[in-house]
PADRENKE-320938 format. One record per residue (C-alpha): residue in three letters; x, y, z; residue number from 0. Coordinates in Angstrom, 3 decimals. Layout:
<nodes>
NODE    r        xx        yy        zz    k
NODE  ALA         X         Y         Z  NUM
...
</nodes>
This chain:
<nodes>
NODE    r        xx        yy        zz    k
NODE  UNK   126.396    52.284    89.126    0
NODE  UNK   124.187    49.072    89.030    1
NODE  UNK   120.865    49.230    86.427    2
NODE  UNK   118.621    49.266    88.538    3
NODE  UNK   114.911    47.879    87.562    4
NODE  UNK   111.558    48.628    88.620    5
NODE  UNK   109.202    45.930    87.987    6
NODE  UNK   106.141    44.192    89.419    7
NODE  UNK   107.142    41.441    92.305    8
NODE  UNK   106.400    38.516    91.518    9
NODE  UNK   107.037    36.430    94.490   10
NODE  UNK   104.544    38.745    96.139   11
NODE  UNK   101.856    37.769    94.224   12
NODE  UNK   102.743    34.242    94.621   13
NODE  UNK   102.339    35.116    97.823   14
NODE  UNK    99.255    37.113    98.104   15
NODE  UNK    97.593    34.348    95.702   16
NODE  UNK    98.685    31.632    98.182   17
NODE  UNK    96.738    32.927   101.799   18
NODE  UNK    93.945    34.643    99.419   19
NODE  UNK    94.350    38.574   100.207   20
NODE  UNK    97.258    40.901   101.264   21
NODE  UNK    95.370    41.172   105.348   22
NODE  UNK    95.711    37.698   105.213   23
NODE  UNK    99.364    37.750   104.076   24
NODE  UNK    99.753    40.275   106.859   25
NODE  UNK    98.593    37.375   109.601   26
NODE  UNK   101.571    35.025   108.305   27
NODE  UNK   103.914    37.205   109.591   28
NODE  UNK   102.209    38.917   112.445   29
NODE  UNK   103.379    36.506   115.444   30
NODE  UNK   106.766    37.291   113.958   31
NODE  UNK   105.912    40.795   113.944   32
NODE  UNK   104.825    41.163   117.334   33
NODE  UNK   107.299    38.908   118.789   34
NODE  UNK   109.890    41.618   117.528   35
NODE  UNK   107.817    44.579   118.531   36
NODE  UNK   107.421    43.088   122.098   37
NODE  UNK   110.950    41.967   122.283   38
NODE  UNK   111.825    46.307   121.128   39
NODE  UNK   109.379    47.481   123.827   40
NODE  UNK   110.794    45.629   126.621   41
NODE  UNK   114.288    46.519   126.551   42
NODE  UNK   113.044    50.348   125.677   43
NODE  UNK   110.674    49.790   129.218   44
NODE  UNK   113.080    47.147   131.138   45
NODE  UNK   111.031    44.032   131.261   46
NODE  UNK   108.102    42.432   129.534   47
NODE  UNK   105.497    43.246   132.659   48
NODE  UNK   105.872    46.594   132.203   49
NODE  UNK   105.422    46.253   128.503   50
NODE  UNK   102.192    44.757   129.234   51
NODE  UNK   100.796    47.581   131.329   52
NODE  UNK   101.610    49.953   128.447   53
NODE  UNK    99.607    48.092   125.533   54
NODE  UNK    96.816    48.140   128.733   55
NODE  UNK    96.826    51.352   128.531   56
NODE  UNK    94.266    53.989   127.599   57
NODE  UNK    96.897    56.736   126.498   58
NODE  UNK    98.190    55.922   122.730   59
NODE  UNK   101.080    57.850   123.932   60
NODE  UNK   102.080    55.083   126.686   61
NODE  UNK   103.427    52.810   123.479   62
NODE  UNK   103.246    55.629   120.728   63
NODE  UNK   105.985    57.233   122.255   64
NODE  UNK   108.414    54.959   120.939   65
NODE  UNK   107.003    54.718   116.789   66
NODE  UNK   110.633    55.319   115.576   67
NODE  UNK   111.917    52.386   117.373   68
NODE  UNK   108.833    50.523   116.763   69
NODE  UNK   108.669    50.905   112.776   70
NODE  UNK   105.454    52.967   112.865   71
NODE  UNK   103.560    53.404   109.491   72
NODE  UNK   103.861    56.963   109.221   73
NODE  UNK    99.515    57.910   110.287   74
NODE  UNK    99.757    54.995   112.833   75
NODE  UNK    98.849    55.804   116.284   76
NODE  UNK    97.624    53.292   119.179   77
NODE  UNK    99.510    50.130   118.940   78
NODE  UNK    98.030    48.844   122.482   79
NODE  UNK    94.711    47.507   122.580   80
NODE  UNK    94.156    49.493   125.661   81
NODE  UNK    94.520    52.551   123.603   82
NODE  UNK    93.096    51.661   120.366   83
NODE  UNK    89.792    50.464   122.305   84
NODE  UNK    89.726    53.776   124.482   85
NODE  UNK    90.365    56.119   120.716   86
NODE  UNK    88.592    53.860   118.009   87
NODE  UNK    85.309    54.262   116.422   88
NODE  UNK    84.108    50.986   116.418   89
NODE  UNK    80.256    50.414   116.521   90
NODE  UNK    80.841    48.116   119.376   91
NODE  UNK    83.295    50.055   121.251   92
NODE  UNK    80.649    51.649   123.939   93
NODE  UNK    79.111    47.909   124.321   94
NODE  UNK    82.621    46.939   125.982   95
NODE  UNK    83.400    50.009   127.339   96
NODE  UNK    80.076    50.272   129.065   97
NODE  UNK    80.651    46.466   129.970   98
NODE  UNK    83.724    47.553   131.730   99
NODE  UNK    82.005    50.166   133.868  100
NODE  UNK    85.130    52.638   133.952  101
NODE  UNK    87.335    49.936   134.720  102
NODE  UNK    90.903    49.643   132.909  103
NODE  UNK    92.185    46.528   131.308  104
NODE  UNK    94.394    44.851   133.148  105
NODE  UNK    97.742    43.172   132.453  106
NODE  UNK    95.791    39.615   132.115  107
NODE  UNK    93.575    40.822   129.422  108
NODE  UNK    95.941    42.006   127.473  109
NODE  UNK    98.469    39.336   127.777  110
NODE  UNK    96.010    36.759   127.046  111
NODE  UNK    95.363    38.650   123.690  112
NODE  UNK    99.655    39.138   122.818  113
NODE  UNK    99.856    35.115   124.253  114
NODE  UNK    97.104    34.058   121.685  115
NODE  UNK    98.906    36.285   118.795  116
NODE  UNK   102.317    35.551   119.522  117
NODE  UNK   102.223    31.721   119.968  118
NODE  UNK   103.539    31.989   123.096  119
NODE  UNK   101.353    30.455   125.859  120
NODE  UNK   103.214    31.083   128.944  121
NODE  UNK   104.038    34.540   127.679  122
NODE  UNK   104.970    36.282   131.157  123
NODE  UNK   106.826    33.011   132.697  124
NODE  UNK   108.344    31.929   129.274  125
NODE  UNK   109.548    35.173   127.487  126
NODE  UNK   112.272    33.063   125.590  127
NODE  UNK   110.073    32.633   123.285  128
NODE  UNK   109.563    35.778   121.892  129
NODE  UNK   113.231    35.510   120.955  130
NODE  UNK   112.287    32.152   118.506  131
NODE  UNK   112.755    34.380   115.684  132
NODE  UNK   116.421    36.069   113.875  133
NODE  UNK   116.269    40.131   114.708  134
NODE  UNK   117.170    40.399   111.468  135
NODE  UNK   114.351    39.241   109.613  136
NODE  UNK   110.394    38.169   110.080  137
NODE  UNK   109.324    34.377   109.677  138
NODE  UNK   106.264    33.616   108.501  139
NODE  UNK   103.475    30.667   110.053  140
NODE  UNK   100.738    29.225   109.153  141
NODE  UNK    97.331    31.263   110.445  142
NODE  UNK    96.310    29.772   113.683  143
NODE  UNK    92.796    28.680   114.380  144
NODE  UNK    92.404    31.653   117.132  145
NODE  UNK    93.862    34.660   113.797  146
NODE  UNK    91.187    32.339   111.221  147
NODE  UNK    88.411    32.521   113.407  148
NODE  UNK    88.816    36.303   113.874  149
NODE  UNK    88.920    36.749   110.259  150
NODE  UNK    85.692    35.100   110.022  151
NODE  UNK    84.572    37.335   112.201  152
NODE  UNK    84.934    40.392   109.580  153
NODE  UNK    82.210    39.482   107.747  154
NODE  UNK    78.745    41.642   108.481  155
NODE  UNK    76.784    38.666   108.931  156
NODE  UNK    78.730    37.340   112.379  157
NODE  UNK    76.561    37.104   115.519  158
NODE  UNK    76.008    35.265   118.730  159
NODE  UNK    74.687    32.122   116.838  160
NODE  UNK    78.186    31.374   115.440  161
NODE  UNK    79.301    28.866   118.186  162
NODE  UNK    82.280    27.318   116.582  163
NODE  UNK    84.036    30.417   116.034  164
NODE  UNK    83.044    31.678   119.637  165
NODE  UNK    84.566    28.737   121.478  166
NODE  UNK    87.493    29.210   119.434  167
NODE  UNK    88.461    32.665   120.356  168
NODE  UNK    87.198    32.373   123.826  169
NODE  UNK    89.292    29.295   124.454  170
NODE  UNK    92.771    30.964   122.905  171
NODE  UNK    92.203    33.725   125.091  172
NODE  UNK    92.700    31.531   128.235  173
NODE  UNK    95.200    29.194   127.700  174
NODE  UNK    97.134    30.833   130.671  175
NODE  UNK    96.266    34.603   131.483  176
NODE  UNK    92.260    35.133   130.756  177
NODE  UNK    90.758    38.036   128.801  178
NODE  UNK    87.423    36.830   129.982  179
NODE  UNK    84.764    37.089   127.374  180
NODE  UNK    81.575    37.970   129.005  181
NODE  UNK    79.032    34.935   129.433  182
NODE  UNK    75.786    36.549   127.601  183
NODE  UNK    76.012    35.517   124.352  184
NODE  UNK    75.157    38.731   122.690  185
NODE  UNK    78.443    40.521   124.371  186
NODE  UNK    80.352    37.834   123.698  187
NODE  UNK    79.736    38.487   119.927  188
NODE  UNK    80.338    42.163   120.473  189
NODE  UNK    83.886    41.688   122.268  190
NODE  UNK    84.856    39.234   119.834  191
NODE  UNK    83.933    41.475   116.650  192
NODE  UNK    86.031    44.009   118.580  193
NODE  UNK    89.400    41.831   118.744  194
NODE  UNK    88.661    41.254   114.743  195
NODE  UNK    88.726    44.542   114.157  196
NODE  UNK    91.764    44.984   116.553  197
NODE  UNK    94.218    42.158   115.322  198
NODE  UNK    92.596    42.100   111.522  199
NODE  UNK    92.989    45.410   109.934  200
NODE  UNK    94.931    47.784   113.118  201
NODE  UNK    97.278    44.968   113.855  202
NODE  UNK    97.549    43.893   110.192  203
NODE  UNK    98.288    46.979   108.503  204
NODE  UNK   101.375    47.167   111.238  205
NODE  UNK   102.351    43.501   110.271  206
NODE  UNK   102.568    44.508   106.675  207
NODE  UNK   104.365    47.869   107.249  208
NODE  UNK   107.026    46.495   109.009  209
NODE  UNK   107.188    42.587   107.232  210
NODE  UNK   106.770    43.709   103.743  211
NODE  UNK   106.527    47.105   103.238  212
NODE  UNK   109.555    48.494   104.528  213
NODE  UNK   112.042    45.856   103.308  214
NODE  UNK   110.619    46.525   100.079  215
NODE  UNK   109.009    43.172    99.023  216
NODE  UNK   105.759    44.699    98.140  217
NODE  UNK   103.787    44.715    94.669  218
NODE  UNK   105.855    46.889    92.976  219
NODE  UNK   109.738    46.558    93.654  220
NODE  UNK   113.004    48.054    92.867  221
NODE  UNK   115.805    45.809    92.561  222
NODE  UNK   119.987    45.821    91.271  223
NODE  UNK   119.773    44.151    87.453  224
NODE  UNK   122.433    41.602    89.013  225
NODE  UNK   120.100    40.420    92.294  226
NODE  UNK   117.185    40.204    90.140  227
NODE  UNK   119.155    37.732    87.909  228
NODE  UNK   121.359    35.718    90.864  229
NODE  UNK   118.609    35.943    93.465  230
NODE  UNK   119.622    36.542    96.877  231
NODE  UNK   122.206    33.859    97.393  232
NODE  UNK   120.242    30.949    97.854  233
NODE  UNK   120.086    28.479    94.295  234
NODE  UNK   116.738    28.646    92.210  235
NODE  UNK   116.311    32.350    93.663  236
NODE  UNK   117.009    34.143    90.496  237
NODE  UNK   113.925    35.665    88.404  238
NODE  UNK   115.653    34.427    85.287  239
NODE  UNK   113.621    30.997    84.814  240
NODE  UNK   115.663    29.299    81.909  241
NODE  UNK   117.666    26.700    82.908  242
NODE  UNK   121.101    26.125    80.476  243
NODE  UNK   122.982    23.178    81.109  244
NODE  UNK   126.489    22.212    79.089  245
NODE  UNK   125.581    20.984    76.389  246
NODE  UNK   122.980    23.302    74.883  247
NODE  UNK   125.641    26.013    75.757  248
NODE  UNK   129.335    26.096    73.352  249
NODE  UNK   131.856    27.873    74.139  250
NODE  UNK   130.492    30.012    70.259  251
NODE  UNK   127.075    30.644    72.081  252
NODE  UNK   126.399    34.552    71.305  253
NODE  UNK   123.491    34.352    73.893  254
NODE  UNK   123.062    32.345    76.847  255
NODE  UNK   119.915    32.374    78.822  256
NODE  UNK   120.773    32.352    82.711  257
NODE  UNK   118.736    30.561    85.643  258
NODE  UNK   121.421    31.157    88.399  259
NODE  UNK   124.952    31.875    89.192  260
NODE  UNK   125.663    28.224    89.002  261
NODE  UNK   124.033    27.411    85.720  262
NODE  UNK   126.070    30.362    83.783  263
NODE  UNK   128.832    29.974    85.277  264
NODE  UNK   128.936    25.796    84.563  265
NODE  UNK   127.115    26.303    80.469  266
NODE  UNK   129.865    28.997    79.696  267
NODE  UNK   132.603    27.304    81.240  268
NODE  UNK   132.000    23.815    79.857  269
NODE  UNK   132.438    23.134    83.954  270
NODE  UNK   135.826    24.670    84.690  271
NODE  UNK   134.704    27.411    86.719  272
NODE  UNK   132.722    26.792    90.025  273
NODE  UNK   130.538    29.483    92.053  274
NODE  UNK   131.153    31.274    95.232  275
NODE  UNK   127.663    31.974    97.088  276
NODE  UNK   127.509    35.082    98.513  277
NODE  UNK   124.333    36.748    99.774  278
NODE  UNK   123.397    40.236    97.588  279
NODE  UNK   122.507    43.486    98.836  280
</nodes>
Protein backbone atom coordinates (compact mmCIF):
# COMPACT_ATOMS: atom_id res chain seq x y z
CA UNK A 1 0.00 0.00 0.00
CA UNK A 2 1.16 3.57 -1.06
CA UNK A 3 2.16 6.17 2.12
CA UNK A 4 -0.18 8.15 1.86
CA UNK A 5 0.26 11.98 3.20
CA UNK A 6 -1.96 14.47 4.54
CA UNK A 7 -0.69 17.86 4.22
CA UNK A 8 -1.79 21.44 3.57
CA UNK A 9 -2.29 22.20 -0.43
CA UNK A 10 -0.31 24.34 -1.54
CA UNK A 11 -1.35 25.06 -5.00
CA UNK A 12 -4.63 26.02 -3.38
CA UNK A 13 -3.37 28.72 -1.65
CA UNK A 14 -1.53 29.86 -4.59
CA UNK A 15 -4.65 29.90 -5.80
CA UNK A 16 -6.85 31.46 -3.28
CA UNK A 17 -3.94 34.21 -2.88
CA UNK A 18 -4.12 34.86 -6.66
CA UNK A 19 -8.25 36.00 -7.15
CA UNK A 20 -8.11 37.33 -3.33
CA UNK A 21 -10.73 34.94 -1.42
CA UNK A 22 -11.97 31.29 -1.84
CA UNK A 23 -15.89 32.95 -3.32
CA UNK A 24 -13.82 34.50 -5.66
CA UNK A 25 -11.88 31.33 -6.56
CA UNK A 26 -15.32 29.79 -6.78
CA UNK A 27 -16.27 32.45 -9.84
CA UNK A 28 -13.11 31.12 -11.91
CA UNK A 29 -14.62 28.04 -12.32
CA UNK A 30 -18.29 28.71 -12.18
CA UNK A 31 -19.02 29.15 -16.11
CA UNK A 32 -17.28 25.80 -16.20
CA UNK A 33 -19.41 24.66 -13.52
CA UNK A 34 -22.60 25.55 -14.86
CA UNK A 35 -21.82 24.73 -18.33
CA UNK A 36 -21.52 21.04 -16.94
CA UNK A 37 -24.52 21.27 -14.70
CA UNK A 38 -26.65 22.57 -17.67
CA UNK A 39 -25.16 20.19 -20.09
CA UNK A 40 -26.33 17.09 -16.94
CA UNK A 41 -29.81 18.67 -16.73
CA UNK A 42 -30.61 18.59 -20.28
CA UNK A 43 -30.01 15.16 -21.21
CA UNK A 44 -31.75 14.13 -17.62
CA UNK A 45 -34.93 16.61 -19.09
CA UNK A 46 -34.33 16.08 -23.06
CA UNK A 47 -33.35 19.47 -24.26
CA UNK A 48 -31.97 22.71 -22.94
CA UNK A 49 -35.64 24.64 -23.16
CA UNK A 50 -36.97 22.52 -20.86
CA UNK A 51 -34.00 22.90 -18.62
CA UNK A 52 -34.71 26.46 -18.60
CA UNK A 53 -38.30 26.24 -17.41
CA UNK A 54 -37.06 24.15 -14.46
CA UNK A 55 -34.34 26.69 -13.01
CA UNK A 56 -37.71 29.19 -13.68
CA UNK A 57 -39.27 27.46 -11.46
CA UNK A 58 -40.71 28.18 -8.03
CA UNK A 59 -40.55 24.44 -6.73
CA UNK A 60 -36.75 23.59 -5.54
CA UNK A 61 -37.90 20.18 -6.30
CA UNK A 62 -38.29 20.94 -10.24
CA UNK A 63 -34.14 20.85 -10.37
CA UNK A 64 -33.54 19.37 -6.77
CA UNK A 65 -34.81 16.28 -7.87
CA UNK A 66 -31.83 15.37 -9.64
CA UNK A 67 -28.84 16.48 -6.64
CA UNK A 68 -27.14 13.03 -7.12
CA UNK A 69 -26.61 13.59 -10.71
CA UNK A 70 -26.02 17.16 -10.18
CA UNK A 71 -23.12 16.90 -7.42
CA UNK A 72 -25.24 18.53 -4.69
CA UNK A 73 -23.37 19.73 -1.50
CA UNK A 74 -24.98 17.57 0.86
CA UNK A 75 -27.60 20.80 2.77
CA UNK A 76 -27.97 22.27 -0.80
CA UNK A 77 -31.40 22.78 -1.98
CA UNK A 78 -32.69 25.29 -4.84
CA UNK A 79 -30.25 25.36 -7.60
CA UNK A 80 -32.79 27.48 -9.95
CA UNK A 81 -33.12 31.00 -9.40
CA UNK A 82 -36.78 30.56 -9.73
CA UNK A 83 -36.70 28.53 -6.64
CA UNK A 84 -34.08 30.05 -4.61
CA UNK A 85 -35.93 33.57 -5.10
CA UNK A 86 -39.45 31.98 -4.23
CA UNK A 87 -37.55 30.01 -0.69
CA UNK A 88 -34.71 32.57 0.28
CA UNK A 89 -34.63 35.06 2.98
CA UNK A 90 -33.22 37.81 1.37
CA UNK A 91 -34.11 41.38 2.66
CA UNK A 92 -34.96 42.25 -0.85
CA UNK A 93 -36.77 39.23 -1.82
CA UNK A 94 -40.53 40.76 -1.24
CA UNK A 95 -39.26 44.06 -3.23
CA UNK A 96 -39.03 41.69 -6.45
CA UNK A 97 -41.53 39.47 -5.62
CA UNK A 98 -44.00 42.23 -5.01
CA UNK A 99 -42.50 43.81 -8.31
CA UNK A 100 -43.58 40.72 -10.05
CA UNK A 101 -47.18 40.89 -8.88
CA UNK A 102 -47.67 36.94 -8.71
CA UNK A 103 -46.17 36.55 -11.93
CA UNK A 104 -43.54 33.60 -12.61
CA UNK A 105 -40.23 34.09 -14.24
CA UNK A 106 -40.13 33.20 -17.45
CA UNK A 107 -37.70 31.23 -19.62
CA UNK A 108 -36.09 34.75 -20.86
CA UNK A 109 -35.26 35.85 -17.44
CA UNK A 110 -33.66 33.12 -16.53
CA UNK A 111 -31.73 32.42 -19.59
CA UNK A 112 -30.48 35.83 -19.74
CA UNK A 113 -29.03 35.21 -16.16
CA UNK A 114 -27.36 31.27 -17.23
CA UNK A 115 -26.26 33.31 -20.82
CA UNK A 116 -24.47 36.07 -18.72
CA UNK A 117 -22.86 33.22 -16.30
CA UNK A 118 -22.04 30.76 -18.75
CA UNK A 119 -20.36 32.90 -21.48
CA UNK A 120 -22.59 31.80 -23.81
CA UNK A 121 -24.59 34.60 -25.52
CA UNK A 122 -26.82 32.84 -27.82
CA UNK A 123 -27.44 30.25 -25.16
CA UNK A 124 -30.86 28.71 -26.56
CA UNK A 125 -29.77 28.95 -30.47
CA UNK A 126 -26.04 28.07 -29.76
CA UNK A 127 -26.02 25.24 -27.09
CA UNK A 128 -22.59 23.96 -28.53
CA UNK A 129 -21.18 25.94 -26.42
CA UNK A 130 -21.92 24.63 -23.28
CA UNK A 131 -19.97 21.62 -24.53
CA UNK A 132 -16.50 24.08 -24.80
CA UNK A 133 -15.33 22.37 -21.83
CA UNK A 134 -13.74 18.28 -21.26
CA UNK A 135 -16.63 16.29 -19.05
CA UNK A 136 -13.95 15.22 -17.29
CA UNK A 137 -12.68 18.13 -15.66
CA UNK A 138 -13.63 22.07 -14.88
CA UNK A 139 -11.58 24.97 -16.64
CA UNK A 140 -11.14 27.90 -15.05
CA UNK A 141 -11.59 31.91 -16.68
CA UNK A 142 -10.90 34.94 -15.85
CA UNK A 143 -14.01 36.81 -13.78
CA UNK A 144 -16.07 38.62 -16.28
CA UNK A 145 -17.05 42.21 -15.85
CA UNK A 146 -20.95 41.10 -15.41
CA UNK A 147 -19.50 38.10 -12.06
CA UNK A 148 -17.00 41.47 -10.81
CA UNK A 149 -19.63 43.83 -10.79
CA UNK A 150 -21.92 41.50 -8.78
CA UNK A 151 -19.27 41.00 -6.33
CA UNK A 152 -19.14 44.59 -5.82
CA UNK A 153 -22.39 44.46 -5.19
CA UNK A 154 -21.86 42.40 -1.75
CA UNK A 155 -20.72 45.10 -0.01
CA UNK A 156 -23.47 46.92 2.50
CA UNK A 157 -22.80 50.18 1.16
CA UNK A 158 -24.24 49.41 -2.68
CA UNK A 159 -27.23 51.52 -3.79
CA UNK A 160 -28.94 53.13 -6.70
CA UNK A 161 -26.14 55.82 -7.01
CA UNK A 162 -23.61 53.19 -8.21
CA UNK A 163 -24.10 53.71 -12.03
CA UNK A 164 -21.13 51.94 -13.39
CA UNK A 165 -21.85 48.78 -11.81
CA UNK A 166 -25.67 49.13 -12.75
CA UNK A 167 -25.10 49.49 -16.47
CA UNK A 168 -22.88 46.66 -16.22
CA UNK A 169 -25.19 44.06 -14.96
CA UNK A 170 -28.14 45.45 -16.70
CA UNK A 171 -26.37 45.35 -20.04
CA UNK A 172 -25.03 41.44 -19.55
CA UNK A 173 -28.41 40.56 -18.83
CA UNK A 174 -29.57 41.46 -22.40
CA UNK A 175 -27.16 40.56 -24.72
CA UNK A 176 -29.83 38.21 -26.33
CA UNK A 177 -32.75 36.98 -23.97
CA UNK A 178 -33.63 40.05 -21.39
CA UNK A 179 -34.09 39.68 -17.63
CA UNK A 180 -35.34 43.20 -17.65
CA UNK A 181 -34.20 45.18 -14.70
CA UNK A 182 -36.89 47.49 -13.69
CA UNK A 183 -36.34 51.28 -14.80
CA UNK A 184 -36.71 53.07 -11.18
CA UNK A 185 -33.52 53.27 -9.97
CA UNK A 186 -34.18 52.20 -6.47
CA UNK A 187 -35.52 48.56 -7.80
CA UNK A 188 -32.98 48.33 -10.00
CA UNK A 189 -30.53 48.32 -6.99
CA UNK A 190 -32.77 45.89 -5.19
CA UNK A 191 -32.90 43.23 -8.18
CA UNK A 192 -29.37 43.59 -8.73
CA UNK A 193 -28.33 43.02 -4.91
CA UNK A 194 -30.60 40.00 -5.37
CA UNK A 195 -28.58 38.31 -8.40
CA UNK A 196 -25.32 39.05 -6.00
CA UNK A 197 -26.61 37.22 -3.52
CA UNK A 198 -27.85 34.53 -6.05
CA UNK A 199 -24.64 33.90 -8.25
CA UNK A 200 -22.08 35.11 -5.24
CA UNK A 201 -22.49 32.94 -2.28
CA UNK A 202 -25.72 30.19 -3.54
CA UNK A 203 -24.10 29.74 -6.88
CA UNK A 204 -20.55 29.90 -5.47
CA UNK A 205 -20.66 27.55 -2.75
CA UNK A 206 -22.02 24.98 -5.67
CA UNK A 207 -19.00 26.05 -7.92
CA UNK A 208 -16.64 25.16 -5.16
CA UNK A 209 -18.38 21.88 -4.11
CA UNK A 210 -18.25 20.44 -7.27
CA UNK A 211 -14.70 22.30 -8.82
CA UNK A 212 -12.66 21.88 -5.77
CA UNK A 213 -14.16 20.26 -3.13
CA UNK A 214 -15.05 17.02 -4.36
CA UNK A 215 -11.94 16.26 -6.45
CA UNK A 216 -10.16 16.95 -3.41
CA UNK A 217 -7.99 20.04 -4.24
CA UNK A 218 -9.06 21.93 -1.25
CA UNK A 219 -6.90 23.42 1.76
CA UNK A 220 -6.13 20.43 3.29
CA UNK A 221 -5.36 17.36 0.93
CA UNK A 222 -4.59 13.76 0.93
CA UNK A 223 -2.32 12.57 -1.60
CA UNK A 224 -0.08 8.96 -2.67
CA UNK A 225 3.77 9.84 -1.34
CA UNK A 226 4.69 9.02 -5.15
CA UNK A 227 2.05 11.78 -6.88
CA UNK A 228 3.02 14.26 -4.41
CA UNK A 229 6.69 13.79 -5.54
CA UNK A 230 6.08 13.15 -9.65
CA UNK A 231 3.10 15.48 -9.86
CA UNK A 232 0.37 14.48 -12.00
CA UNK A 233 2.17 13.74 -15.23
CA UNK A 234 2.80 16.97 -16.53
CA UNK A 235 6.89 18.24 -15.91
CA UNK A 236 7.47 20.88 -13.03
CA UNK A 237 4.21 19.34 -11.30
CA UNK A 238 5.95 17.64 -8.51
CA UNK A 239 5.88 19.34 -4.86
CA UNK A 240 9.52 18.38 -4.54
CA UNK A 241 11.14 21.90 -5.59
CA UNK A 242 14.95 20.93 -5.83
CA UNK A 243 16.15 20.66 -9.04
CA UNK A 244 19.38 17.94 -9.46
CA UNK A 245 21.02 17.95 -12.62
CA UNK A 246 24.16 15.40 -13.58
CA UNK A 247 26.69 16.68 -12.33
CA UNK A 248 25.87 17.58 -8.73
CA UNK A 249 24.49 13.93 -8.68
CA UNK A 250 27.43 10.64 -8.81
CA UNK A 251 26.59 7.60 -9.25
CA UNK A 252 28.10 7.43 -4.88
CA UNK A 253 25.33 10.07 -4.05
CA UNK A 254 23.64 8.53 -0.72
CA UNK A 255 20.85 11.23 -1.13
CA UNK A 256 19.47 12.80 -4.06
CA UNK A 257 16.98 15.55 -3.84
CA UNK A 258 14.16 15.02 -6.61
CA UNK A 259 12.22 17.84 -8.66
CA UNK A 260 10.50 15.39 -11.15
CA UNK A 261 10.52 12.07 -12.74
CA UNK A 262 12.84 13.39 -15.33
CA UNK A 263 15.40 15.04 -13.13
CA UNK A 264 15.93 11.65 -10.93
CA UNK A 265 15.77 9.60 -13.33
CA UNK A 266 18.61 11.70 -15.67
CA UNK A 267 21.04 12.76 -12.03
CA UNK A 268 21.01 8.97 -11.02
CA UNK A 269 21.50 7.63 -14.30
CA UNK A 270 24.29 9.92 -15.46
CA UNK A 271 21.55 10.12 -18.61
CA UNK A 272 21.13 6.47 -19.56
CA UNK A 273 17.72 6.07 -18.51
CA UNK A 274 14.86 8.23 -20.05
CA UNK A 275 11.18 8.75 -18.55
CA UNK A 276 7.88 7.44 -19.59
CA UNK A 277 5.01 10.11 -18.71
CA UNK A 278 2.17 8.66 -17.48
CA UNK A 279 -0.65 10.52 -15.74
CA UNK A 280 -1.07 9.36 -11.71
CA UNK A 281 -4.07 8.44 -9.95
Amino acid sequence: MLLQLTLVNTDYLRAVTSVGDEWRLSAVYLPSVLRSTLRRLSRLVGDLATSMSLLADADCDAVDRWRDQLHYLPDFRCLGFGAWLANNDSVDKADVLSELNGAALNVSDVTAIYAALTGCPNLLVNISCLYFDDNSTFSTAPISDFVRALFEVRGDNFSSDNVTTMDIVTTELCSNSCFVVPADRRLAATYVRILSAYVTVHLAGYAFHRAVHLPGDDLIVTRPQSRLALGNGLRGSGILEHYVDEASASNGSQLVTIYNCYDAILAVSNGHWTCKWLAHA
